[in-house]
N, C-alpha and C positions, 0 to 999 in steps of 0.2 A: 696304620701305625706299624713303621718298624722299628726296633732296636736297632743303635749304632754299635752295639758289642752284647756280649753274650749277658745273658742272664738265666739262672739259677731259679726251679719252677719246686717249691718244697715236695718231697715226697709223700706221698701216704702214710701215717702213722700204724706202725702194726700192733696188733692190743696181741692179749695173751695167747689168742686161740690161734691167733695167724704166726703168731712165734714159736708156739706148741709144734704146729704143722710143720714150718719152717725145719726148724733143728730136729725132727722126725726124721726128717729128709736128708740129714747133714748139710743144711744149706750153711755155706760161711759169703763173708763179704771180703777179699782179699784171703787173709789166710786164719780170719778171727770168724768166730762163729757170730751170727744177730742179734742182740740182744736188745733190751729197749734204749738203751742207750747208745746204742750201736746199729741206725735202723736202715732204713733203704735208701739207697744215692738218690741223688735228686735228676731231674732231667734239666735237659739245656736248651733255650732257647737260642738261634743264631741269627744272626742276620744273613742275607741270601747269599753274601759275600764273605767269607770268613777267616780269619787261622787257625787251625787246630790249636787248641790250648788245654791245659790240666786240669780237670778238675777233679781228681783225685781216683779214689777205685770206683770202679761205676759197672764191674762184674759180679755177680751171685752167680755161683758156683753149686751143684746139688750132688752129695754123695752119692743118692742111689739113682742106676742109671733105670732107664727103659726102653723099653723093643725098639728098633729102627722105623716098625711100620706104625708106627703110633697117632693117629692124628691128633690134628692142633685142637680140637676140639678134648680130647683126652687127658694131654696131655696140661694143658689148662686149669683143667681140673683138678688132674692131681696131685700137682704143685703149688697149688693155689696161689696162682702167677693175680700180682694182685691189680688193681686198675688206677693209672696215673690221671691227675688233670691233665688237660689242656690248657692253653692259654685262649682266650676270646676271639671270637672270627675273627675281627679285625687285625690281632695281633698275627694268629695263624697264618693268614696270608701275607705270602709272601716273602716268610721267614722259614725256619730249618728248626725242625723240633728233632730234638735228641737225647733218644731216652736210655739210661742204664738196659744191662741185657744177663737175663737167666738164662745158665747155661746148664745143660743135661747132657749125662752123657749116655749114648746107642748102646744098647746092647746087642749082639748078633748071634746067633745059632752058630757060625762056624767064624773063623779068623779071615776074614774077607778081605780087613784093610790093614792085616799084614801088622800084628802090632800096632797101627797107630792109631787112637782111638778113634770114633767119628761123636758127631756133638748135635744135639742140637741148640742151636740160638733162638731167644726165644725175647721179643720184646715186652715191657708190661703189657695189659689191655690196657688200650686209649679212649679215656673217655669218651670223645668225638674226633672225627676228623672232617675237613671242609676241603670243597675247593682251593685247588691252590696253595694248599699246605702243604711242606714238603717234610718226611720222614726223612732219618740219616742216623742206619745203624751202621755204625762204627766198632761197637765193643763186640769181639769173635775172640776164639779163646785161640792162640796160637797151637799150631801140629807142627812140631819142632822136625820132623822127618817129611813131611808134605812139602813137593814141590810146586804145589799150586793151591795158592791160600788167599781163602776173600780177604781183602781187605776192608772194605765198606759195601754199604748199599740204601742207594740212593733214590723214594718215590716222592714223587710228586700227583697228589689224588685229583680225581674230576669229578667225583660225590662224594653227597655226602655220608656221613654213617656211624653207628654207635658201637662202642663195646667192640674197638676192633685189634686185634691182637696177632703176629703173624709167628711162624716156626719156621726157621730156618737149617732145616737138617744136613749138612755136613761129611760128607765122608769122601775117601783118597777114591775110592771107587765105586761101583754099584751092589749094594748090597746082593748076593745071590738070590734071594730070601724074596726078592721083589719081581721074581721073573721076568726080569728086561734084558733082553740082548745088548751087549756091548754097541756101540758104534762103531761104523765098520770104516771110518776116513781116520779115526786117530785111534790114540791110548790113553782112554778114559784115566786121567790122575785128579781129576773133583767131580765128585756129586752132588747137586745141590737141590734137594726136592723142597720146595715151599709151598705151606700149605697157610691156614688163617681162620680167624673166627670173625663173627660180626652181624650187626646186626645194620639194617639200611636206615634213614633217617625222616624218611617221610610217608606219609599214607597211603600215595600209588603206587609207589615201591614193593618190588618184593621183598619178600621179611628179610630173607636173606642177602648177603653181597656178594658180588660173583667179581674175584679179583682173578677170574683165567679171563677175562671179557678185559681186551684191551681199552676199550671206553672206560675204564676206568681209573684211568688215570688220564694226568693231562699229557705227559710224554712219556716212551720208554724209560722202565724203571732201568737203572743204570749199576753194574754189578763189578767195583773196581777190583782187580787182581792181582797177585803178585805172583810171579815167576821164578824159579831159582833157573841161572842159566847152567846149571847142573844136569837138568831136565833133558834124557835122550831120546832128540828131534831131530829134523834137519831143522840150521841152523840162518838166521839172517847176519849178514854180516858184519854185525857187534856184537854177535855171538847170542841175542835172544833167539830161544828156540820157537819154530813158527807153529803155531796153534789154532787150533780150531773148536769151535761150540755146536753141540747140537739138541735141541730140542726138543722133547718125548712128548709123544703124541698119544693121548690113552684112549682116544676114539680110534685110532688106528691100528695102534699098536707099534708104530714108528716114529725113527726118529729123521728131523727135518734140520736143515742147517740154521745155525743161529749167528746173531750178528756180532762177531769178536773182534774187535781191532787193537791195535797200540795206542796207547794211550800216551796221550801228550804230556803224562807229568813223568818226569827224567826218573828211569831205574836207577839202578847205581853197579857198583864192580860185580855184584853178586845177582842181583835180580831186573828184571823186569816189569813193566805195569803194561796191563791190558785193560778192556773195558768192553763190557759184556752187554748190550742191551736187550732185554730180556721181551719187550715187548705188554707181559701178561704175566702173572705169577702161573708156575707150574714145575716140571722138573728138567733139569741141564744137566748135561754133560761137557766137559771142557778138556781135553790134552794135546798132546805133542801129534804133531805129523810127520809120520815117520814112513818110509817104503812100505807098500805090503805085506812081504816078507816077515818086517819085524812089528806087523798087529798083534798085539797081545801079550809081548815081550815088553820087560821095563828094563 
């Protein structure tokens, strides 16, 4: 079964102790704090073919930030990021499930990204996911100075698995704090370290899910981007500046080229779209290609 259009999947009810915790946190929804009357957006379900359409504020926002190096596993916790349904395999396949997103925001030991804050995105935990069902996080909190901002990001799974939850961490560049060498082909302007929780779904399974294991999904998880053609690169000539992706390697301690290309849906006078295929969850880098000379210069 698929839907012909979108539909609306009711949120989790939050009782007092999870609103308690909630507005601890400064968590609001829009610009109003949660209240019971005022509770968690709901998720979308799409069909594989879609419009984007409104279904109103679908961002929780948390006042108090934490560390950069935080994992999703932590960071889960203590937020108490809560856990959405699903819809029925049947329905899951095939269609685009689309959930509201908590956002946090990085703290760092030094000013690394330059005033502009970094974030992490963070979806509920998913009650289950199956085969062939496709996530599609959409809601990122805009970095009004960032000249390279996800726009989406797009998986399609190939097991199954419980209690699965993923963090999407955010920043203009590499936090220092994480000892990774820049990339040495461009000028690292986004970081994107994802990291995820979960648990596997069956009995010969290991307990845990391993989403750096490309097998786990059914294709390249798909990472849309925007550009400002601001960005100081060499240049293609309609003026998007030409970019490159690379890939960190933590058994190695290097970074390996990644797949970036232009993306088929029309920028516009100001920007660009590219489209990152990530392969595996783990951490990327993405910027401008610029002469030798000016690596490391913005």
């Amino acid at each position: 079964m698929i839907f012909a259009r979108n539909h609306e999947l009711s949120p989790p009810i939050l009782n007092k102790t999870s609103l308690d915790a909630f507005n601890s946190l400064g968590a609001k929804l829009g610009n109003e704090p949660l209240t019971s009357n005022n509770g968690l957006p709901p998720a979308v379900v799409k069909p594989s073919e879609f419009q984007k359409t409104n279904h109103g504020e679908r961002q929780i926002t948390f006042a108090v930030p934490i560390p950069y190096n935080t994992t999703a596993t932590e960071i889960f916790d203590k937020y108490k990021i809560p856990t959405y349904p699903i819809p029925s395999e049947e329905i899951a396949k095939g269609s685009v499930f689309s959930p509201p997103t908590f956002v946090v925001r990085q703290s760092v030991d030094n000013d690394t990204n330059r005033g502009n804050p970094a974030f992490f995105t963070l979806t509920p935990i998913l009650e289950r996911i199956f085969p062939d069902m496709t996530l599609l996080v959409n809601e990122f909190p805009t970095q009004k100075d960032a000249k390279t901002k996800v726009e989406q990001i797009k998986v399609t799974f190939a097991k199954e698995g419980k209690s699965v939850g993923f963090s999407f961490g955010i920043s203009t560049e590499i936090p220092e704090g994480l000892k990774i060498r820049s990339p040495s082909k461009f000028n690292t302007t986004l970081f994107l370290n994802i990291d995820y929780i979960g648990e596997a779904n069956t009995q010969s399974a290991a307990k845990g899910l391993n989403f750096s294991d490309p097998t786990y999904f059914a294709s390249s998880p798909e990472v849309s981007l925007i550009v400002s053609k601001s960005l100081k690169a060499e240049k293609f000539n309609d003026g998007c500046p030409k970019m490159a992706a690379g890939l960190f390697d933590d058994d190695t301690g290097r970074w390996r080229p990644a797949n970036l290309t232009r993306s088929e849906k029309l920028g516009s006078e100001d920007v660009c779209s590219f489209k990152l295929l990530t392969e595996h969850f783990s951490k990327f880098a993405v910027g401008g290609v610029v002469p030798p000379g000016q690596l490391g210069l913005s």
